[in-house]
C-alpha positions in Angstrom: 53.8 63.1 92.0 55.9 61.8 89.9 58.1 63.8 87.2 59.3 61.6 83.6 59.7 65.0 81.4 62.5 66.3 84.2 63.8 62.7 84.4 64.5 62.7 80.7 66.3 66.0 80.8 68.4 64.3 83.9 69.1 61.2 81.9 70.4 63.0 78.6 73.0 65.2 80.6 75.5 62.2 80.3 74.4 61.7 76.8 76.9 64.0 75.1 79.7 66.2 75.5 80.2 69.4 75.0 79.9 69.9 70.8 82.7 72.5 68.9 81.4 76.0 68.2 82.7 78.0 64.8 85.2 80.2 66.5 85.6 83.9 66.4 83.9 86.8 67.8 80.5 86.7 69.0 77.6 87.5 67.0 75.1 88.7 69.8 75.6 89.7 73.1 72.2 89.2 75.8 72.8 91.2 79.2 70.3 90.5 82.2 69.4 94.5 82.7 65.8 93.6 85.5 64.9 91.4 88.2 63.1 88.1 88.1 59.3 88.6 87.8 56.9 85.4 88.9 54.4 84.5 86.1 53.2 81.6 88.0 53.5 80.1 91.4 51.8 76.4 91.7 51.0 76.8 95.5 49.2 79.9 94.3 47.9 79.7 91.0 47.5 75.8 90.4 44.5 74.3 89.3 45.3 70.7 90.7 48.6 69.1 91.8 49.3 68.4 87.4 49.9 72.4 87.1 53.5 72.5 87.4 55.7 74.6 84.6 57.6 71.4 83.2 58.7 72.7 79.6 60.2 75.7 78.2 57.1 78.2 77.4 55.2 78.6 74.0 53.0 80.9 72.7 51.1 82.5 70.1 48.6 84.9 69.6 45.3 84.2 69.0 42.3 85.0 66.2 41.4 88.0 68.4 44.9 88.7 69.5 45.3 87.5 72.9 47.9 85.8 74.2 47.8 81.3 74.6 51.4 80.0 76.5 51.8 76.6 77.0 54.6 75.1 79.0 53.0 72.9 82.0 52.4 69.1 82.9 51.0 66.5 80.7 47.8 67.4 81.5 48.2 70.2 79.5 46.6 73.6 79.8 47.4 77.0 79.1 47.7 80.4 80.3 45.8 83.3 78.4 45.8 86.7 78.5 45.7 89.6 76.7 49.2 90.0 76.5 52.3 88.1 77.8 52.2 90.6 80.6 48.9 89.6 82.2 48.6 85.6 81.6 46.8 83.1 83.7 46.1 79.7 84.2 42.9 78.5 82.4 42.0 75.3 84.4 40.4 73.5 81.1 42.4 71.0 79.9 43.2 71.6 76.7 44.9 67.8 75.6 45.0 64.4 78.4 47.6 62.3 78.5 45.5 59.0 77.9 48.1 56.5 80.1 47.7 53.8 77.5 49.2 50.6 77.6 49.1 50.1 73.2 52.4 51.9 72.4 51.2 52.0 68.8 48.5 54.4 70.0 51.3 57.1 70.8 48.9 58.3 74.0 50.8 57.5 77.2 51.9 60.9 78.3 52.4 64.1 76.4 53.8 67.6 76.8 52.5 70.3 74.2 56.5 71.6 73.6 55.8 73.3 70.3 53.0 74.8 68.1 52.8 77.5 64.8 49.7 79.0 63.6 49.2 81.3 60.8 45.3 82.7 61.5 45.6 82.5 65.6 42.4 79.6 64.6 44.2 76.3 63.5 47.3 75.4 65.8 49.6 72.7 64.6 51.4 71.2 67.8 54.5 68.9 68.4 54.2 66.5 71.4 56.6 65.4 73.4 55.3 61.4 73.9 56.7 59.3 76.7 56.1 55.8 76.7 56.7 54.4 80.1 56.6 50.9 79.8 58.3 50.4 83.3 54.7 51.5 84.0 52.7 48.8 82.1 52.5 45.4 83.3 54.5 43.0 80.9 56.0 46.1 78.9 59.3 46.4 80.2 62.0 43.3 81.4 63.2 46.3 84.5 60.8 48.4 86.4 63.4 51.2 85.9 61.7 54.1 84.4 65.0 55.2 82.5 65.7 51.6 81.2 62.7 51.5 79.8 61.9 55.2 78.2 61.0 55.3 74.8 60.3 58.6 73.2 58.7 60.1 69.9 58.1 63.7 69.0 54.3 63.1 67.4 51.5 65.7 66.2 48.3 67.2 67.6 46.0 69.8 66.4 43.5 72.4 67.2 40.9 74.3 65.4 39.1 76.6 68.1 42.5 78.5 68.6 44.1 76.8 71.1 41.2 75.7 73.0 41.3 72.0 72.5 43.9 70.0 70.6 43.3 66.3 69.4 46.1 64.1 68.6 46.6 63.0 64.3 44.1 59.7 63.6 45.9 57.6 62.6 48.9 58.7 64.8 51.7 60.8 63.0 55.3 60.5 64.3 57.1 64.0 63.4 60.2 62.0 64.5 60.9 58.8 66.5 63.8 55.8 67.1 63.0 53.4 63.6 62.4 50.2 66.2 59.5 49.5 68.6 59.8 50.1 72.4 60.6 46.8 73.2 63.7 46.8 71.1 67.2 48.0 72.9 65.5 48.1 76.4 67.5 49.2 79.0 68.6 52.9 77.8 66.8 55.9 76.9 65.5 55.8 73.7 64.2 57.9 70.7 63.5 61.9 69.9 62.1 64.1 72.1 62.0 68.2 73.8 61.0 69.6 70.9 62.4 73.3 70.6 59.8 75.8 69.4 59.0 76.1 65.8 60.3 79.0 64.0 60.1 80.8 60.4 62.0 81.8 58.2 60.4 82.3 54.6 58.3 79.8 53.2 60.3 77.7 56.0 59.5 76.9 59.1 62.4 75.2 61.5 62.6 73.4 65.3 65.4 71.7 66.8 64.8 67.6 68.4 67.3 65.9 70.2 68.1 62.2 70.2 70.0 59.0 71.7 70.8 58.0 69.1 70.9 54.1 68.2 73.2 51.8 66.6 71.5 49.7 63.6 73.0 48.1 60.7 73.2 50.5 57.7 71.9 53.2 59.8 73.6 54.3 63.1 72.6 57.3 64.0 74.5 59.8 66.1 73.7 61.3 69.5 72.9 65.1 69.7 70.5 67.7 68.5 69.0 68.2 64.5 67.4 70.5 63.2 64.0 69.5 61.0 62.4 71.8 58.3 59.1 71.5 56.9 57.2 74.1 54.6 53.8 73.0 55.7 53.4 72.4 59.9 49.6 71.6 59.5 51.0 68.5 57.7 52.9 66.8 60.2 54.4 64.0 57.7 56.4 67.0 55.9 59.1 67.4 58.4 62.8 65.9 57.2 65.8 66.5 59.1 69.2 67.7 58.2 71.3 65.0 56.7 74.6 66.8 56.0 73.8 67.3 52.7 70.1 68.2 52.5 66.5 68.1 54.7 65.9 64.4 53.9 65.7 62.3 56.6 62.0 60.8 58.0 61.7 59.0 60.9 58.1 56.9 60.0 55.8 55.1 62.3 57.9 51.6 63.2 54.2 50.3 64.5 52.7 51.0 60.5 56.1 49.4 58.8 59.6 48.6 58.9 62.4 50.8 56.8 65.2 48.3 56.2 68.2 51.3 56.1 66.1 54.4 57.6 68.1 57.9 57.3 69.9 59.7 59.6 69.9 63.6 60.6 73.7 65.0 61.7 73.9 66.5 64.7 74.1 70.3 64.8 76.8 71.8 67.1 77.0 73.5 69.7 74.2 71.8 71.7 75.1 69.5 73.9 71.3 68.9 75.2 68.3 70.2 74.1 67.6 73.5 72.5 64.8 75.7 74.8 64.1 78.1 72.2 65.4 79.9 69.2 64.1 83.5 67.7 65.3 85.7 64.9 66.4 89.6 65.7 64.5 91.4 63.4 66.7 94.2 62.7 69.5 91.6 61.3 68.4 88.5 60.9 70.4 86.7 63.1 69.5 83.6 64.9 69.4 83.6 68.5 69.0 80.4 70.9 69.2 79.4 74.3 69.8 76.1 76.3 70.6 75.0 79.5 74.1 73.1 80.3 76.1 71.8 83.3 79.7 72.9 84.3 81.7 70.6 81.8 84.3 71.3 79.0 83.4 74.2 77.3 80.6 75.6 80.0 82.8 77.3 83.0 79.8 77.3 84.9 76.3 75.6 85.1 73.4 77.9 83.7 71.6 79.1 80.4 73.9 79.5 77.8 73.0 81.6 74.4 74.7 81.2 70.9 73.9 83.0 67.8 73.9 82.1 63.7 73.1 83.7 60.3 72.2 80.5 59.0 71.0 77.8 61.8 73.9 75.4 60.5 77.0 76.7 62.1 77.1 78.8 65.4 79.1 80.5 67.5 80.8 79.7 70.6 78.2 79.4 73.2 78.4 82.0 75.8 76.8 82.4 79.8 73.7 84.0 80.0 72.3 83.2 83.7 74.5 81.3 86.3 72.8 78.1 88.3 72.5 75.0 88.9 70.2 73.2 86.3 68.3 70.2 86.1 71.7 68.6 84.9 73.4 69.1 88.3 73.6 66.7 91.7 70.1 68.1 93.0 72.1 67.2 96.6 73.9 71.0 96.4 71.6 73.2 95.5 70.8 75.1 98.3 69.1 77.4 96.5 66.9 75.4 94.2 67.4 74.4 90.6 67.1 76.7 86.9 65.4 74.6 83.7 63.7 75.4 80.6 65.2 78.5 79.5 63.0 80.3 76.5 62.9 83.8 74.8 59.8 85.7 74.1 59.5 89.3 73.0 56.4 90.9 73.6 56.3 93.1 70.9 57.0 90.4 68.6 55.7 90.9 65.1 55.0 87.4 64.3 51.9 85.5 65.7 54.0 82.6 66.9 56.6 84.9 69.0 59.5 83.5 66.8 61.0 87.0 66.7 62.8 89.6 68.4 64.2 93.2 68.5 66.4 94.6 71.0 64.8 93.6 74.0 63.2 90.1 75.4 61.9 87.8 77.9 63.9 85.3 79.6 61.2 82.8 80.4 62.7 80.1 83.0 61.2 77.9 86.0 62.7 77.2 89.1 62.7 74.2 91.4 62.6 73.7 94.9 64.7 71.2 96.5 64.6 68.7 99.6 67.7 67.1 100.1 68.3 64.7 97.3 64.6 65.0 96.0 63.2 67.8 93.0 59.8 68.7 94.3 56.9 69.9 92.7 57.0 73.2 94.2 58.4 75.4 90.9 57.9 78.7 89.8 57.6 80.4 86.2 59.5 83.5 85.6 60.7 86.0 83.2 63.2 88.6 83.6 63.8 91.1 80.3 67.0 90.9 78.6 69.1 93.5 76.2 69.9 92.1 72.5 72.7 93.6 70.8 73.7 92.0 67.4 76.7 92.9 65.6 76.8 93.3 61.8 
């Protein structure tokens, strides 16, 4: 079986460095205070061999108030429940990934990594869209997956709560490299893990990270950005920090050419993408969570946590859980891998679980090893989490 989403998050750990923090004391503080608790076991709860957790989790509540997370393959399904504390696997599949050969048609293989509802009914979704052309004949000059990767964050949609989601007609790129696939073969390209959405106000926020590229006019800077929209049923709204203001698009390069597209800046201190980010409702302060390897300014390969009043400037990012991650030699880990850290609060007031008080879920998967090789063999978890903010 093979595994592109965990191949991307391999391929972007030598993308950047370790980004500078705003110093001074720390604004949060998370403490571990419970053991590990499975959520899902594939050799036990699978539908078929796509149920694997492969994304950080989502969720949201329903029209009736039950629980929808989403977080598994490209065949995408969810688990339901009444609450976060009893969720299973519903084997309907709620989007395909079509496989296509057309990369215009945005439907090779996609991962439901973010969605926002306001009546629990209609669910506006980010995708994270893979284009393999290593894997269509005539697409690719190498037959290496990575040197041929080409990635967009694009929308999809559902109206029956969750139960069914249907990709924008024609397609709508949320935010994607401003040349086709075939252009600058031979690296990574594009946007893609998606953060979850989040409000704040008439706002509503999620993180992207990107290659970058290097194009005349408009070189664009490796990292993570942070995109704003005030509408997330309207995919086209979303514009990315510039520096100066939320400005930049990123259109469809298949429906026209931009001769000097816009840029987002980089937001520091993510050095790969963000898993999730909720507010503390008591004082307002941002919370987020990632995943790093032992470099620079990360002691020690885990989840790492940083916290901000204002999502632009954050402090120094500090360890949360300690293991080796999806960025590490899979060769040492004896004991398996960590990926796709997320934060969910059960008592959350918000439909879309973008908020938090003093207490949490750290949502997280595990990976079994075999030698050299990542297998399929993963486990979701969630282990609760004390949240102390200071004033």
């Amino acid at each position: 079986m093979t595994r592109p989403f965990l191949r991307t998050l391999l391929a972007l750990a030598s993308l950047t460095g370790a980004a500078t923090a705003a110093s001074g004391p720390p604004l949060s503080a998370l403490t571990l205070v419970g053991p590990p608790i499975v959520v899902f076991k594939a050799g036990r709860d699978a539908c078929d061999g796509a149920d694997v957790p492969d994304a950080p989790a989502r969720a949201f509540r329903d029209a009736s108030g039950a629980v929808a997370l989403f977080g598994m393959h490209y065949r995408n399904r969810a688990l339901r429940g009444p609450s976060l504390d009893a969720l299973k696997l519903d084997c309907a599949v709620v989007l395909d990934s079509g496989e296509k050969s057309d990369p215009a048609l945005y439907d090779d293989r996609s991962w439901i990594t973010a969605t926002w509802t306001q009546d629990g009914k209609t669910i506006a979704a980010l995708l994270h869209h893979e284009y393999q052309a290593n894997e269509h004949p005539g697409r690719c000059r190498s037959k290496v997956y990575l040197e041929c990767w080409y990635n967009t964050v694009v929308a999809a949609a559902s109206t029956d709560g969750g139960r069914r989601f249907v990709r924008a007609t024609p397609p709508v790129v949320v935010a994607g490299a401003p040349f086709r696939q075939e252009v600058d073969q031979g690296r990574h390209r594009g946007f893609f893990n998606p953060s979850n959405i989040f409000g704040d106000g008439r706002w509503r926020y999620m993180f992207a990270s990107t290659t970058g590229w290097d194009l005349e006019g408009s070189d664009q800077a490796a990292g993570v950005c942070l995109f704003r929209t005030d509408d997330p049923a309207d995919p086209a709204r979303w514009r990315a920090w510039t520096g100066i203001g939320f400005t930049a698009a990123f259109p469809d390069p298949y429906t026209g050419k931009v001769a000097h597209p816009a840029t987002c800046k980089p937001v520091a201190p993510f050095p790969t993408p963000v898993g999730a980010v909720v507010r503390h409702r008591a004082s307002g302060a941002w919370i987020a969570v990632f995943m790093a390897k032992k470099a620079g300014d990360f002691p020690e390969s885990g989840f790492y946590w940083t916290s901000s009043r204002d999502l632009l400037t954050w402090d120094r990012p500090r360890l949360l859980l300690a293991g080796t991650t999806l960025y590490d030699d899979p060769c040492g880990a004896r004991d398996g891998l960590i990926a796709y850290p997320s934060l969910l609060d059960p008592a959350a007031t918000g439909r879309n679980f973008d908020d938090t008080g003093d207490t949490a879920l750290l949502t997280y998967v595990t990976l079994r090893t075999e030698g050299c090789a990542i297998t399929s063999d993963r486990d979701l978890l969630r282990r609760p989490l004390a949240i102390k903010v200071w004033p």
